[in-house]
C-alpha positions as CSV (number, residue, x, y, z in Angstrom):
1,X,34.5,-1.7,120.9
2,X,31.4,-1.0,122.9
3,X,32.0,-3.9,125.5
4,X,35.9,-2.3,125.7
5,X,33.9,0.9,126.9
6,X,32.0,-1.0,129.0
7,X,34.8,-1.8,130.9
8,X,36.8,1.1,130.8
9,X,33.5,3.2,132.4
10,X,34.2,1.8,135.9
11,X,37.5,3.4,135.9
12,X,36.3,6.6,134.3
13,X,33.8,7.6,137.0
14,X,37.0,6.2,139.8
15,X,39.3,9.2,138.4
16,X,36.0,11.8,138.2
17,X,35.5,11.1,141.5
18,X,38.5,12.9,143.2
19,X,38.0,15.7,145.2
20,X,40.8,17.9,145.7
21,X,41.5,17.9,141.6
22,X,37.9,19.5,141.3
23,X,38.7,22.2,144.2
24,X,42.1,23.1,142.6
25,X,39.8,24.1,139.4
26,X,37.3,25.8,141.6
27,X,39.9,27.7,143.4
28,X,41.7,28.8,140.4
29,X,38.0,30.1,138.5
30,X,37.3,32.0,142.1
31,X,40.6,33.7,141.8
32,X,40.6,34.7,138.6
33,X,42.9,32.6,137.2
34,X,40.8,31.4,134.0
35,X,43.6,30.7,132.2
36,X,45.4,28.5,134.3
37,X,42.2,26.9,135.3
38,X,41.8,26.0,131.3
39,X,45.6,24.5,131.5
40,X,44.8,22.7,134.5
41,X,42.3,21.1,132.7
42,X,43.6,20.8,130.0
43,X,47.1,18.9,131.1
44,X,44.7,16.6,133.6
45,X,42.5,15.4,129.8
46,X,46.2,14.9,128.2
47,X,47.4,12.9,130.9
48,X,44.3,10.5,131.1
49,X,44.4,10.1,127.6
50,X,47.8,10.0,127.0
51,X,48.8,7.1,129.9
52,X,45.7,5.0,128.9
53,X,46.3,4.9,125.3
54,X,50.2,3.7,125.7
55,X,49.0,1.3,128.5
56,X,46.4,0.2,125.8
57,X,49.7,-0.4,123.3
58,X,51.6,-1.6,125.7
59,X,49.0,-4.6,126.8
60,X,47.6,-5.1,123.8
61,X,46.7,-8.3,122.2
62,X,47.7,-7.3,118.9
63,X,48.9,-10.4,117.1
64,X,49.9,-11.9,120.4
65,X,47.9,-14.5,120.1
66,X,46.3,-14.0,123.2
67,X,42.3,-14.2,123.4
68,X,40.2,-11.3,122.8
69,X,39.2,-9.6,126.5
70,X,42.6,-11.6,127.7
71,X,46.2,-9.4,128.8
72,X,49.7,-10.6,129.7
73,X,50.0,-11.7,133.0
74,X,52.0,-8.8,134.3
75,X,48.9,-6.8,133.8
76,X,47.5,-9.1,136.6
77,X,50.4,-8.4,138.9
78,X,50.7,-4.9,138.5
79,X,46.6,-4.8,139.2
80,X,47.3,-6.9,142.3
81,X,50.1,-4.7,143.5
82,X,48.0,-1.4,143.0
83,X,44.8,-2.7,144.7
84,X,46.7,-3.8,147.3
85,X,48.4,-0.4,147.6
86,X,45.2,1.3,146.9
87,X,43.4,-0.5,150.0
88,X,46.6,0.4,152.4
89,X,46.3,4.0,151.6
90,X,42.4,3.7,152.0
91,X,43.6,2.2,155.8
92,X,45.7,5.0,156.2
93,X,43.4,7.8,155.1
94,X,41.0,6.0,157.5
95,X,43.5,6.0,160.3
96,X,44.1,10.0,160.2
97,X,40.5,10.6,159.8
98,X,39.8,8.4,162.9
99,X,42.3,10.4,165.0
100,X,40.9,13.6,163.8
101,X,39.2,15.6,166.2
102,X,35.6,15.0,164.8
103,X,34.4,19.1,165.6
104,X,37.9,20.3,163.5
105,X,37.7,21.6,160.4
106,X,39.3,19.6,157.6
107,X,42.3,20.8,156.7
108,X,43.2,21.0,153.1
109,X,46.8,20.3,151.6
110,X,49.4,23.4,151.9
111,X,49.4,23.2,148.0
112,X,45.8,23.5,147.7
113,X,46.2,26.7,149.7
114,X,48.6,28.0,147.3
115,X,47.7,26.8,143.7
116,X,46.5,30.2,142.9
117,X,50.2,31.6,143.3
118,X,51.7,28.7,141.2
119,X,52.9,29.2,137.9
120,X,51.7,27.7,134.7
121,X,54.3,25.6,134.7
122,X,54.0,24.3,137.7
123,X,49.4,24.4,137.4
124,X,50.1,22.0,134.3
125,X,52.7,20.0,136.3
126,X,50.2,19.4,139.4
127,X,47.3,18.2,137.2
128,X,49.7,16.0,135.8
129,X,50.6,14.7,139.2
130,X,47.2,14.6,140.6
131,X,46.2,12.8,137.3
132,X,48.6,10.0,136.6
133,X,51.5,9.9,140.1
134,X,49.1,9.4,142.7
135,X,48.1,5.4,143.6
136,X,44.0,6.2,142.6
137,X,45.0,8.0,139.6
138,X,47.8,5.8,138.4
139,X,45.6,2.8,138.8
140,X,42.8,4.0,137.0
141,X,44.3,5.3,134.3
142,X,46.5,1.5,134.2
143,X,42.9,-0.1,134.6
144,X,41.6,2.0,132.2
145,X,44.7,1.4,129.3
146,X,44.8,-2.4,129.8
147,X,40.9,-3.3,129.7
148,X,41.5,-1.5,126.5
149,X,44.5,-3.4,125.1
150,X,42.7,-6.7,126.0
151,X,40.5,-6.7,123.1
152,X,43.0,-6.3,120.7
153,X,41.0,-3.3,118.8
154,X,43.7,-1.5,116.6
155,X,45.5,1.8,117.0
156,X,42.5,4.2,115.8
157,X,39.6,2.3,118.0
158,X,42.4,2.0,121.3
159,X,42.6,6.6,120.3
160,X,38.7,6.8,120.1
161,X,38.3,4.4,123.2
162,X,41.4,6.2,125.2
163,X,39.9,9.6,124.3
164,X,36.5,8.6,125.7
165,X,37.7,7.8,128.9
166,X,40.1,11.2,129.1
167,X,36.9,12.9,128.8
168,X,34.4,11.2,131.1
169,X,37.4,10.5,133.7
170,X,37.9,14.6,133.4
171,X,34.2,15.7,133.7
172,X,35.0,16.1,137.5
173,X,37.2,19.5,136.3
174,X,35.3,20.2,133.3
175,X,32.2,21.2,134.7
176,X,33.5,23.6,137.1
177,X,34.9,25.4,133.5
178,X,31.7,25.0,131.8
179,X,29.9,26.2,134.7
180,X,32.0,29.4,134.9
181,X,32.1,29.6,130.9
182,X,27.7,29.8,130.8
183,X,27.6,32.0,134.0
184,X,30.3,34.0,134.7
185,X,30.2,35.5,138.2
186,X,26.6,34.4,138.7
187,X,28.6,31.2,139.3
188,X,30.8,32.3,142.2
189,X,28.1,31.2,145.2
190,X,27.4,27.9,143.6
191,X,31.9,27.1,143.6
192,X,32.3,28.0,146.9
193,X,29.3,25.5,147.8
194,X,30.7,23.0,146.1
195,X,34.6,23.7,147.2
196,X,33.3,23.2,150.7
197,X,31.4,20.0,150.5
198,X,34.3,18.3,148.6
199,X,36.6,19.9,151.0
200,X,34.7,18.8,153.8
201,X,33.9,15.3,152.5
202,X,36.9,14.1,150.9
203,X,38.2,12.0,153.5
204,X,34.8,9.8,152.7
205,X,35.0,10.1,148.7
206,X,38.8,8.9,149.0
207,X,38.4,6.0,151.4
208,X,35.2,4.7,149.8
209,X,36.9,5.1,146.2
210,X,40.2,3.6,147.4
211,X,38.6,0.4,149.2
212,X,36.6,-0.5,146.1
213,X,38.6,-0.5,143.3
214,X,41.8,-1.2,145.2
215,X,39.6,-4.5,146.0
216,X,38.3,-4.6,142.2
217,X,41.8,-4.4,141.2
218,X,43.1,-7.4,143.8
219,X,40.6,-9.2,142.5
220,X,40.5,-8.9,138.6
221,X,44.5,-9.5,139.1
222,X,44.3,-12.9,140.7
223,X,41.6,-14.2,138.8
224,X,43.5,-13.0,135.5
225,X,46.3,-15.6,137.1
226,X,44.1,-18.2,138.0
227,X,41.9,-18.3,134.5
């Protein structure tokens, strides 16, 4: 089990590293919204979990006879098609940051904007979203799931296993909660620093994040096919 974590930390520290997640918390604590800021986080550590473990079902070598560390070769293609479609959105967020004009504020998503008028419905649905729809999200938590499965481990190690990931892949909206939880409003100046350096720097965490493991993925995919 310990060389399955091994592998599954790469991906863990790719979905804690997504900005705009970590700003919808941040934005939900600063406006009082405690509650939905626990269900945000609380939907975005079920969906990690969640998606990796039935990934880690779905790929895994469980009498298949396949060698231990080894998944089906659809695994291979679906990690070629999302690291190629990681590395094209990485182009494209590249392209609009290029033609931005470089003294203009960044200019966060409309929904950003309004999370703090959302529903819970609707707070649990977007963590969801941001967690498991989007390409960087989907493909770590697919990553995550199927260098799981691979070794074959059994239903309670593939929970422990999924379950460590959910939690180190969520720390990114965790420790906004915690933060807010040990200081209460002695917390406030300390959020709105860190809302607008993510803000301001996502552009960069994205791109870099994208181009590497959407390479990674590419990578691990046709080598899986070739092997």
């Amino acid at each position: 089990m310990g060389t399955a974590l091994a592998d599954v930390l790469p991906f863990a520290f790719g979905l804690l590293a997504a900005p705009f997640p970590i700003v919808a918390v941040i934005l939900l604590l600063m406006g009082g919204g405690h509650g939905k800021a626990y269900l945000f986080l609380a939907s975005w550590l079920a969906t990690a979990f969640v998606v990796a473990f039935v990934v880690a079902l779905v790929t895994g070598a469980h009498g298949s006879g396949a060698a231990q560390g080894a998944s089906p070769s659809w695994v291979h293609w679906v990690q070629i098609v999302l690291g190629v479609v990681m590395v094209l959105v990485a182009l494209r967020t590249l392209r609009t940051h290029l033609a931005r004009d470089a003294d203009a504020p960044p200019t966060p998503p409309a929904w950003l904007a309004a999370i703090d008028r959302l529903g819970t419905a609707k707070v649990a649905g977007l963590a969801v979203l941001l967690a498991a729809v989007n390409p960087k999200g989907l493909a770590m938590l697919i990553g995550a799931g199927a260098a799981i499965g691979a070794y074959g481990l059994g239903t309670g190690a593939d929970v422990a296993a999924a379950a460590v990931f959910a939690v180190i892949g969520s720390l990114g909206v965790l420790v906004p909660v915690v933060v807010v939880v040990a200081l209460g409003g002695r917390a406030a100046q300390g959020l709105e620093r860190a809302r607008t350096w993510l803000v301001g720097h996502n552009d960069t965490v994205t791109i870099t994040v994208l181009f590497t493991f959407g390479a990674v993925f590419a990578s691990k995919g046709l080598h899986g096919l070739l092997a």
